[in-house]
KEMIRO-198487 format. One record per atom (N, C-alpha, C): residue number from 0; residue in three letters; atom name; x, y, z. Coordinates in pm, 1 decimal, decimal comma, m for minus. Layout:
<pts>
NUM  Ala  CA  X  Y  Z
...
</pts>
This chain:
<pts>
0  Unk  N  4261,7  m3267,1  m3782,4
0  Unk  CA  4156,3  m3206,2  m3704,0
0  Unk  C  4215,4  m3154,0  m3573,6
1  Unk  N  4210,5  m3049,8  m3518,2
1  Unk  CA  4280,4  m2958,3  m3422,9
1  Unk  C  4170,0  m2958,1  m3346,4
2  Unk  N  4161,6  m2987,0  m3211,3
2  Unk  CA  4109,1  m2974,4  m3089,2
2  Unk  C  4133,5  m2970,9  m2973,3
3  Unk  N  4080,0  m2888,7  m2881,6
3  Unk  CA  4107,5  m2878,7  m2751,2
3  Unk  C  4053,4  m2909,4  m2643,7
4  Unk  N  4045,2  m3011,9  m2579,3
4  Unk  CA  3951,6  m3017,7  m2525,7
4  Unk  C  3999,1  m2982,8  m2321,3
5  Unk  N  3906,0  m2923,8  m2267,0
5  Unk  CA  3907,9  m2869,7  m2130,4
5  Unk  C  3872,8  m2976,2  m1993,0
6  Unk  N  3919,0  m2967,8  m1926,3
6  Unk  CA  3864,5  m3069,4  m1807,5
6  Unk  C  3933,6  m3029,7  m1664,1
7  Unk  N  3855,2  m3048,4  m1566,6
7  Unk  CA  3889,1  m3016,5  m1437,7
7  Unk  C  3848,4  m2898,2  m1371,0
8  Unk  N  3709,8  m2811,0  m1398,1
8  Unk  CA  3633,2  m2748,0  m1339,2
8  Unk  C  3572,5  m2804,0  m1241,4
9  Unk  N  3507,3  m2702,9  m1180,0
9  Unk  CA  3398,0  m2760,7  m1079,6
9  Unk  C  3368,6  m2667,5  m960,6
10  Unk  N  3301,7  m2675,8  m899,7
10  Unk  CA  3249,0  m2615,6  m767,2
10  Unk  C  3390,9  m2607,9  m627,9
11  Unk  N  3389,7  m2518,3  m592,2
11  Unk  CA  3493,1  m2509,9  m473,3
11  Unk  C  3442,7  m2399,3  m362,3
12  Unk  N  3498,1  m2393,8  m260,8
12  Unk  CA  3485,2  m2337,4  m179,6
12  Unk  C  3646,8  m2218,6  m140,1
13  Unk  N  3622,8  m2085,0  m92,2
13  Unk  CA  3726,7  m2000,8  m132,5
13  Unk  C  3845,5  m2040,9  m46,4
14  Unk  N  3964,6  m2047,4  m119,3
14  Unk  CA  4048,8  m2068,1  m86,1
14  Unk  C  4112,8  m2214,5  m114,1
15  Unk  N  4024,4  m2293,7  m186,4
15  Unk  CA  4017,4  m2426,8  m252,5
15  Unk  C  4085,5  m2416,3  m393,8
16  Unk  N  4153,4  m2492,5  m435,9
16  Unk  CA  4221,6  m2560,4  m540,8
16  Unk  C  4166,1  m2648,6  m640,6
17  Unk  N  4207,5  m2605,0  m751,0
17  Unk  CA  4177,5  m2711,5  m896,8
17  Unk  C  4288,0  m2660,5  m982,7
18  Unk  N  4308,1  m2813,5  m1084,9
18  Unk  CA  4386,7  m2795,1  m1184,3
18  Unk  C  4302,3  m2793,5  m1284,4
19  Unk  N  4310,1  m2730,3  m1382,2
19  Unk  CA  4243,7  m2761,8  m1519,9
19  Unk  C  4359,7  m2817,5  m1594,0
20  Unk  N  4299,5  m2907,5  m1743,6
20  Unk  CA  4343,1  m2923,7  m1813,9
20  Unk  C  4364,0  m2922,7  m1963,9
21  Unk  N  4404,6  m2884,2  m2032,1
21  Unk  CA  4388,3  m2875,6  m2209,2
21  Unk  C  4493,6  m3002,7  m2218,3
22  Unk  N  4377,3  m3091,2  m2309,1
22  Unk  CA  4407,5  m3198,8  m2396,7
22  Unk  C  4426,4  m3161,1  m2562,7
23  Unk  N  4516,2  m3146,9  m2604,9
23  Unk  CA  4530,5  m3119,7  m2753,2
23  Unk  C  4588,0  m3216,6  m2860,6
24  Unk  N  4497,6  m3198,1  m2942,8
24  Unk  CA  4516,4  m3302,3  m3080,5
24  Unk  C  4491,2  m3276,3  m3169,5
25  Unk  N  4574,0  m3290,4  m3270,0
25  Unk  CA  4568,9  m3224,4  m3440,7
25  Unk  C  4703,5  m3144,7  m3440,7
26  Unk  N  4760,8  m3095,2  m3376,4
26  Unk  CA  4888,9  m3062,8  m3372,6
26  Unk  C  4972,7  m3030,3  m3246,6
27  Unk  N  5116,8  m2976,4  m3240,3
27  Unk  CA  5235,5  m2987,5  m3105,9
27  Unk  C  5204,3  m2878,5  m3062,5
28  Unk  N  5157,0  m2935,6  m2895,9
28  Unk  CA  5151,2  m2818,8  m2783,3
28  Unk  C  5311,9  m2765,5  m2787,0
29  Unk  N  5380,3  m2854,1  m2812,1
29  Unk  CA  5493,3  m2796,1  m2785,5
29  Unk  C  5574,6  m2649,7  m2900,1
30  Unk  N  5492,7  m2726,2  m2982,6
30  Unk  CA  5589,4  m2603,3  m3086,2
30  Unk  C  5462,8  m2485,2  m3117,2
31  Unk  N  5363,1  m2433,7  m3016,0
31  Unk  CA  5255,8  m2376,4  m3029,1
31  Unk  C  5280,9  m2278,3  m2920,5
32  Unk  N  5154,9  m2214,3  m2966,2
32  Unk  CA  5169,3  m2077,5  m2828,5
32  Unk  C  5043,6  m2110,4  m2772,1
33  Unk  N  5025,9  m2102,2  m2633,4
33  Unk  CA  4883,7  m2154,9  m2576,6
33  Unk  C  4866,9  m2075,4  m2452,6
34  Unk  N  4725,0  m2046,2  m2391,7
34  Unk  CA  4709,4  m1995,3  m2300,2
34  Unk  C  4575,6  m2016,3  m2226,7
35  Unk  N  4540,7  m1975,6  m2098,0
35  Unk  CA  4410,1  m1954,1  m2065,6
35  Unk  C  4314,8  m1856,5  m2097,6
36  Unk  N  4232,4  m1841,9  m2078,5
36  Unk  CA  4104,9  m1753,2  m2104,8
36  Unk  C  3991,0  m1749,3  m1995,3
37  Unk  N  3928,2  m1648,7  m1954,9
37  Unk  CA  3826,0  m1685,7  m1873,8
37  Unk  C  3719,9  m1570,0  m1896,2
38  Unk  N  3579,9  m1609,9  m1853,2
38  Unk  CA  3463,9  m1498,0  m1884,3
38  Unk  C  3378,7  m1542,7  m1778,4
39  Unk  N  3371,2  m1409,8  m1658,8
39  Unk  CA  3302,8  m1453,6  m1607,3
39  Unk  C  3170,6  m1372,4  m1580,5
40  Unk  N  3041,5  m1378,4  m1569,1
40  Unk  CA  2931,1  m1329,6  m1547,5
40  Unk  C  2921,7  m1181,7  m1558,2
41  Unk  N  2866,7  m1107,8  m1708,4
41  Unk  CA  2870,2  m996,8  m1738,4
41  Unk  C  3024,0  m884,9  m1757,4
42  Unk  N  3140,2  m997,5  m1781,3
42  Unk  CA  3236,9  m906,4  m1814,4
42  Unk  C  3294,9  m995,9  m1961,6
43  Unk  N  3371,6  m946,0  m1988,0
43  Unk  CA  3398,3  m972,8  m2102,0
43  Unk  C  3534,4  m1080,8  m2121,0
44  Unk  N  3582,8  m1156,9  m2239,3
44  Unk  CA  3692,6  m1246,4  m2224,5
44  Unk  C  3807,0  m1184,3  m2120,3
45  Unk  N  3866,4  m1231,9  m2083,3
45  Unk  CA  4051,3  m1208,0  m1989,7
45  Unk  C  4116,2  m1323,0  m2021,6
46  Unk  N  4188,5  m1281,8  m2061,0
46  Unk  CA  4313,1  m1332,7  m2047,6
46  Unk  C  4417,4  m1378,5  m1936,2
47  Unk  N  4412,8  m1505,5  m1870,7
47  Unk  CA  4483,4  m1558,5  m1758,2
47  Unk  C  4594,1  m1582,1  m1729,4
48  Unk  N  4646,1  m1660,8  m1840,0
48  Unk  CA  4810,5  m1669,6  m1797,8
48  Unk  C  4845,7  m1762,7  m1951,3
49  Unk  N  4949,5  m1741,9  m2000,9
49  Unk  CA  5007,9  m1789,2  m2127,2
49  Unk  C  5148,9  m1833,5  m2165,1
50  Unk  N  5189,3  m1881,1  m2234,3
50  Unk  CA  5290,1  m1966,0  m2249,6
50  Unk  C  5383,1  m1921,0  m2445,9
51  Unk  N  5393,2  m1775,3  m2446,0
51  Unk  CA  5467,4  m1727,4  m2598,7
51  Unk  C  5568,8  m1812,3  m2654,3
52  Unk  N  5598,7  m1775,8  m2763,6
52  Unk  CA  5743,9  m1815,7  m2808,0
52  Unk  C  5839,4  m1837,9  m2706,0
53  Unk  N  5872,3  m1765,4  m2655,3
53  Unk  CA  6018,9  m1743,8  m2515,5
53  Unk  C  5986,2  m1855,0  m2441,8
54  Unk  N  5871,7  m1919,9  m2454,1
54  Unk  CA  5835,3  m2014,4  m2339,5
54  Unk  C  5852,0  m1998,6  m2167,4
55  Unk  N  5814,4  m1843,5  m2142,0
55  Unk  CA  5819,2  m1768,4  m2057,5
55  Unk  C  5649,1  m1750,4  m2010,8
56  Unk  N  5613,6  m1818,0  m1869,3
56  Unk  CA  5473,2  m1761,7  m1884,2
56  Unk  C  5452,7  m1604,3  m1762,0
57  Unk  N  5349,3  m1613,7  m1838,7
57  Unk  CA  5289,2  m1533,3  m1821,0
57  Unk  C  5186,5  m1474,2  m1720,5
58  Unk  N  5105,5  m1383,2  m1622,2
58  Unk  CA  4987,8  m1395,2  m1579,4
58  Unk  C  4957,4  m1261,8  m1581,4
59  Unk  N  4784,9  m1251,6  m1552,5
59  Unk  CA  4715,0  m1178,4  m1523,6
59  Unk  C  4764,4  m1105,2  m1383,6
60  Unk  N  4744,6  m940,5  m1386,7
60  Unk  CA  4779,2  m922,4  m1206,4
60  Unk  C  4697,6  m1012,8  m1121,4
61  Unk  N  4584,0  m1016,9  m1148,3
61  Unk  CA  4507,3  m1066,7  m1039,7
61  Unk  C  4471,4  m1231,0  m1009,9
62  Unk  N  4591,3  m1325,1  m1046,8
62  Unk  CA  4584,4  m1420,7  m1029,6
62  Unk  C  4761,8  m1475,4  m1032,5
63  Unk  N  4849,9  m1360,7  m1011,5
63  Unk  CA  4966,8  m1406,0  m999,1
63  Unk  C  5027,7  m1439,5  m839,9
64  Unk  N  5105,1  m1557,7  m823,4
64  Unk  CA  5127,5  m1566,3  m698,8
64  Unk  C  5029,4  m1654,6  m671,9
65  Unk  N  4921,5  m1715,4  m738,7
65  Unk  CA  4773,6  m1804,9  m714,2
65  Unk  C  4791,8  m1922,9  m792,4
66  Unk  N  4799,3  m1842,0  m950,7
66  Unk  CA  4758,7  m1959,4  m1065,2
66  Unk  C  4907,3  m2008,5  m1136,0
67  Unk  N  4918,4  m2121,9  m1155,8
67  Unk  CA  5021,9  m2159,0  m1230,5
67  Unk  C  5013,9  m2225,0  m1325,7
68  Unk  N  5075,9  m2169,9  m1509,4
68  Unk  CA  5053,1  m2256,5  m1593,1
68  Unk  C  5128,6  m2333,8  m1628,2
69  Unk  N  5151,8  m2450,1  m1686,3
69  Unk  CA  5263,4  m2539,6  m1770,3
69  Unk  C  5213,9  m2633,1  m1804,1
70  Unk  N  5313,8  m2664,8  m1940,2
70  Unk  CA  5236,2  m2784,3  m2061,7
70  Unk  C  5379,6  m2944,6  m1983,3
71  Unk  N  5275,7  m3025,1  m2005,6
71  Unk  CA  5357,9  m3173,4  m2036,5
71  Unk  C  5366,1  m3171,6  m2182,0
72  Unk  N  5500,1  m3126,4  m2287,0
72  Unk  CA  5483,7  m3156,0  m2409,8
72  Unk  C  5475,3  m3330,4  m2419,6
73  Unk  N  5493,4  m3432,8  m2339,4
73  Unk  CA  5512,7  m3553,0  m2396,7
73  Unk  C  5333,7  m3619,4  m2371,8
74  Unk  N  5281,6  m3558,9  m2298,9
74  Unk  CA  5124,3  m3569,6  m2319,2
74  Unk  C  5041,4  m3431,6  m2399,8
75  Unk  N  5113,8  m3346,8  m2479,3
75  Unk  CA  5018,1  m3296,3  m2537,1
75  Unk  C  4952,4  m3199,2  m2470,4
76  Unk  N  4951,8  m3177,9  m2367,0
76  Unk  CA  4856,2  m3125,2  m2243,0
76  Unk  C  4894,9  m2986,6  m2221,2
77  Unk  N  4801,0  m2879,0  m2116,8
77  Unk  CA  4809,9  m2764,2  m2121,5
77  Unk  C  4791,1  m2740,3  m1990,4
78  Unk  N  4825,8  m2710,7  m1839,8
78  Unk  CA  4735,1  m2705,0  m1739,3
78  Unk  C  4737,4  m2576,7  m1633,3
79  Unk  N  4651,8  m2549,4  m1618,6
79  Unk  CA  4686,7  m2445,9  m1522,2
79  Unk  C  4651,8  m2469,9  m1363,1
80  Unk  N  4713,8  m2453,4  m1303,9
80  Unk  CA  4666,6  m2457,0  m1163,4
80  Unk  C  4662,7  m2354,0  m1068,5
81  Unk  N  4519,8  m2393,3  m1014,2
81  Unk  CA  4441,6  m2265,8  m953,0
81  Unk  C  4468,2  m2311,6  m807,4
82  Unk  N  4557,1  m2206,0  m672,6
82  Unk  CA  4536,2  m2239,7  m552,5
82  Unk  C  4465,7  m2091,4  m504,0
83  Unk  N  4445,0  m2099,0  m354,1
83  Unk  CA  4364,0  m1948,3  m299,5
83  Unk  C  4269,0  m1907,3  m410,8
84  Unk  N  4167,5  m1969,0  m417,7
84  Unk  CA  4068,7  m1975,6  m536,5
84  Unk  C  3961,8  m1848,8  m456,0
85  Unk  N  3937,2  m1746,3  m503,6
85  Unk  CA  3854,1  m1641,6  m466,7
85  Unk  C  3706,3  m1657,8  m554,2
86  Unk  N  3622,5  m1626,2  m472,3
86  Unk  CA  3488,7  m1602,4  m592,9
86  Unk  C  3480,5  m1510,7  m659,2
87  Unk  N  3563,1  m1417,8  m725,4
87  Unk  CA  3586,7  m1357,1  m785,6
87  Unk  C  3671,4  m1428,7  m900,2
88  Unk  N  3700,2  m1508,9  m925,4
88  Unk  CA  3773,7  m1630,1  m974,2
88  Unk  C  3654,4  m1690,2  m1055,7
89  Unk  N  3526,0  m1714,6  m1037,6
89  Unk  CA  3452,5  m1757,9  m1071,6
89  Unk  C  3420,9  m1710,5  m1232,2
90  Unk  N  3425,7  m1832,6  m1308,1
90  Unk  CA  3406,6  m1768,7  m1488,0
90  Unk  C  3391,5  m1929,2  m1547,9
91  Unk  N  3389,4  m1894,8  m1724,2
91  Unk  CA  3401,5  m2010,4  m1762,8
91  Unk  C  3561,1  m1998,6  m1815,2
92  Unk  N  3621,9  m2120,6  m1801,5
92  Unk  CA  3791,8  m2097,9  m1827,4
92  Unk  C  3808,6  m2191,6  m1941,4
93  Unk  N  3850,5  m2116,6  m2105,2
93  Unk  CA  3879,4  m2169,1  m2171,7
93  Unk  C  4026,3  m2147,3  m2196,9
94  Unk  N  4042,4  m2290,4  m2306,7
94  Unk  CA  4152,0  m2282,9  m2320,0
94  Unk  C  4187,9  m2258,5  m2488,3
95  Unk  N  4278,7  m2194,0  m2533,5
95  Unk  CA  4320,9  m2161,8  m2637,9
95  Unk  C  4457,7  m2188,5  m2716,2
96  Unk  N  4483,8  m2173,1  m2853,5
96  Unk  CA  4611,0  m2228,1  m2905,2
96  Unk  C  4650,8  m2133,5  m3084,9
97  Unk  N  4769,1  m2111,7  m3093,8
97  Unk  CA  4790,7  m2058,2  m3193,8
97  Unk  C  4917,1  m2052,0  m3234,3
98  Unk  N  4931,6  m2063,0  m3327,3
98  Unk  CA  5095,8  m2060,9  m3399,1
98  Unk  C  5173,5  m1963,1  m3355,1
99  Unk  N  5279,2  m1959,4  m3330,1
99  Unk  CA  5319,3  m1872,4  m3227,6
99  Unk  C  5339,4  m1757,1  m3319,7
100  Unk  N  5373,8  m1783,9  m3452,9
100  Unk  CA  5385,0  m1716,4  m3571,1
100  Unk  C  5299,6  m1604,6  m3565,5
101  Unk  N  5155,5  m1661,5  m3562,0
101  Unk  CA  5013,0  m1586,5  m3594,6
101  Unk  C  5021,8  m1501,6  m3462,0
102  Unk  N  4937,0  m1435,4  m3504,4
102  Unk  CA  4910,3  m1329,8  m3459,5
102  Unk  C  4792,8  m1293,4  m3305,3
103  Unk  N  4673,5  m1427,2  m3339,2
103  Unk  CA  4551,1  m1422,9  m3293,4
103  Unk  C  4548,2  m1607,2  m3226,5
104  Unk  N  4478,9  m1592,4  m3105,7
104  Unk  CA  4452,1  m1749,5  m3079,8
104  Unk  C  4327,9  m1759,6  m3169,5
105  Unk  N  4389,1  m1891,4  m3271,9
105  Unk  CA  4245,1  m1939,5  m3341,7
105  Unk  C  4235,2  m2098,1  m3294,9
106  Unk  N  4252,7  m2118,7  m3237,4
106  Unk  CA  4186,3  m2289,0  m3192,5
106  Unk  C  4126,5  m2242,9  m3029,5
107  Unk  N  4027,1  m2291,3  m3006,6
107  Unk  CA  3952,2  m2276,8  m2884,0
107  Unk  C  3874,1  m2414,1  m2812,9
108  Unk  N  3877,8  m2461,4  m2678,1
108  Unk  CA  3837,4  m2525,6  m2630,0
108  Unk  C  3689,7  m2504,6  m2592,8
109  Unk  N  3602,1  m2598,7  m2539,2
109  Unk  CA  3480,8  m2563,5  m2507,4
109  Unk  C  3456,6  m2501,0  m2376,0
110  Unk  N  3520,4  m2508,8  m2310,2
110  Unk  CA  3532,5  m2424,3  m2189,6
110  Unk  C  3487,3  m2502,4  m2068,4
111  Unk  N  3529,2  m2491,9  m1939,2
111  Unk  CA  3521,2  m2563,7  m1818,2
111  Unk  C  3465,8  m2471,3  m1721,0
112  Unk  N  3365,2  m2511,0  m1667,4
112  Unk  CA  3323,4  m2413,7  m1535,9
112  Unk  C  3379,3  m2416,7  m1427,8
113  Unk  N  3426,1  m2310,4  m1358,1
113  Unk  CA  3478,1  m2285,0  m1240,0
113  Unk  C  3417,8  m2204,1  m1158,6
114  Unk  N  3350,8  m2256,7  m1057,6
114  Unk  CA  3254,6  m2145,0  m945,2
114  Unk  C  3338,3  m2199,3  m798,1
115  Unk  N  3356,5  m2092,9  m743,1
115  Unk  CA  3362,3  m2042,4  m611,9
115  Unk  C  3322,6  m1972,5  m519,6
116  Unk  N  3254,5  m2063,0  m411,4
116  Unk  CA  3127,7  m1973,6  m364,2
116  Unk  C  3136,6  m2062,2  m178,6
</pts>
């Protein structure tokens, strides 16, 4: 059973900090391709920052220099960390996972709220 589960949203004020986290089980963060996701109020999924084959990450322009991702392979875990948090930042931030093979993220977390206001 493959799951993801999200934690470490919440309410902040701009310029405030949070880490999120992806907990994964059913198979290796490590030998996987994983990334963030976020949707926030009337726009559509984005894509945040990710972790490919090369094990090179990745970001969005508008959260580079801010957000930082990296996995603990010996906990399984996925995390990104958010500093200079803008309300524009504000979405729900899921997290995602896929064979690095494949093509498409098909495992999805339930998603964590993040507001900044």
């Amino acid at each position: 059973d493959v799951q993801l589960v999200e934690s470490g949203g919440g309410s902040v004020q701009p310029g405030g900090s949070l880490r999120l986290s992806c907990s994964a089980s059913g198979f290796s963060a490590r030998r996987s391709c994983m990334g963030w996701f976020r949707q926030a109020p009337g726009k559509g999924r984005e894509g945040v920052a990710k972790v490919d084959g090369d094990g090179v990450m990745r970001y969005v322009d508008s959260v580079k220099g801010r957000f930082t991702i990296s996995k603990d392979n010996a906990k399984n875990t996925l995390y990104l960390q958010m500093n200079s948090l803008k309300p524009e930042d504000t979405a729900m931030y899921y997290c995602a996972a896929r064979g690095c093979w494949y093509s498409e993220y098909n495992y999805w977390g339930q998603g964590t709220q993040v507001t900044v206001s």
